[in-house]
C-alpha positions in Angstrom: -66.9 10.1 39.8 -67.6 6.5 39.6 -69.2 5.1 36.3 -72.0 2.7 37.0 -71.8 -0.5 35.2 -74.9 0.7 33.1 -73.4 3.6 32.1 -69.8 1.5 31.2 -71.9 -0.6 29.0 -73.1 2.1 26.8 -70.0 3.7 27.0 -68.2 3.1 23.7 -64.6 1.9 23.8 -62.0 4.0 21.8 -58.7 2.1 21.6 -55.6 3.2 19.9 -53.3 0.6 18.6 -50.0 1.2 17.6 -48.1 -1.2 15.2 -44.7 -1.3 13.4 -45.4 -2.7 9.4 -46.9 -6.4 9.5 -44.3 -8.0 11.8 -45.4 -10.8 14.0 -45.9 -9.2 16.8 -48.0 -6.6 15.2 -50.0 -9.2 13.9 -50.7 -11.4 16.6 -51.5 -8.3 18.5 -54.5 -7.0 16.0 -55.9 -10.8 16.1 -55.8 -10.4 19.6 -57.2 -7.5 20.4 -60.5 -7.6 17.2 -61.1 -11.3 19.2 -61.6 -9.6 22.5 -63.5 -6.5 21.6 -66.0 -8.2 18.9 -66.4 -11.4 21.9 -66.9 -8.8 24.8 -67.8 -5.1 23.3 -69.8 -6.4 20.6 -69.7 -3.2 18.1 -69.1 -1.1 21.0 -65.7 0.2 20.5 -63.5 1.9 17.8 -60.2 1.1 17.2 -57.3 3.2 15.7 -54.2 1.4 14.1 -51.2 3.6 13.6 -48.5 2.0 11.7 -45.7 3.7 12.9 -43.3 3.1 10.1 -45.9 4.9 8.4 -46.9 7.7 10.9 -44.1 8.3 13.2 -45.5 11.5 13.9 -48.5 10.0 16.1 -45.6 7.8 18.0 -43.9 10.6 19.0 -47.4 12.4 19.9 -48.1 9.4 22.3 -44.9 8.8 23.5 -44.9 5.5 22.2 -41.4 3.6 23.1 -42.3 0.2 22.0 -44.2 -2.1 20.0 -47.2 -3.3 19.6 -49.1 -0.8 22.4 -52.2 -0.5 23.0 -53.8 2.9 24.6 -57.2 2.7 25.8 -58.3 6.1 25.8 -62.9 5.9 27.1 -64.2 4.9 29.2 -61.6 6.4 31.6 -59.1 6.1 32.9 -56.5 5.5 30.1 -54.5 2.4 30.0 -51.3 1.2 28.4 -50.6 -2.4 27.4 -47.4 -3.4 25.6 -47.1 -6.7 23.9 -48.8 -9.0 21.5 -52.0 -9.2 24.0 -52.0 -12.9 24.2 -52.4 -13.0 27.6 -56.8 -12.5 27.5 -57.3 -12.7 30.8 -54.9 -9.7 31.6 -56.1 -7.7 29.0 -59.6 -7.6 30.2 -58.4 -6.7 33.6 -56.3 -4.2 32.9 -58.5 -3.0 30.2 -61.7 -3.5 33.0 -63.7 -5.6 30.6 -65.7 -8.0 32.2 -66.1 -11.6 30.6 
């Protein structure tokens, strides 16, 4: 079933983003990703970061293999990034986000 674009807007976004302590990476990737989703969801999304030096147990529940990854779990489907999300313009795509 197709979500109309009205419907995607009222959607909220639920994002899981896993980390590893305060490395640079990690960082850059939790910059990344609040500029995004406050410039183009605008208080419409909730976002979940899982240190996993601190909960490893939530790594191995997500299969997560490397880090920073981002899961984007609503509106479906679910999508995967790895990396620092630095790259905006892929993000939104892959996350279908629409500037």
């Amino acid at each position: 079933m197709e979500i109309s674009s009205d419907e995607a807007s009222t959607t909220k976004h639920k994002f899981m983003l896993f980390v590893s302590g305060m490395s640079v990476k990690s960082g850059h990737a939790i910059e990344n990703l609040r500029r995004i989703c406050d410039k183009y969801l605008e208080n419409n999304y909730e976002l979940e970061i899982i240190d996993i030096s601190r909960d490893s147990e939530q790594a191995v529940i997500h299969q997560i293999v490397a880090i920073p990854t981002l899961i984007k779990f609503s509106p479906g489907p679910r999508r995967i990034i790895l990396g620092d999300l630095s790259d905006k313009e892929k993000v939104l795509r892959i996350l279908n986000i629409r500037e």
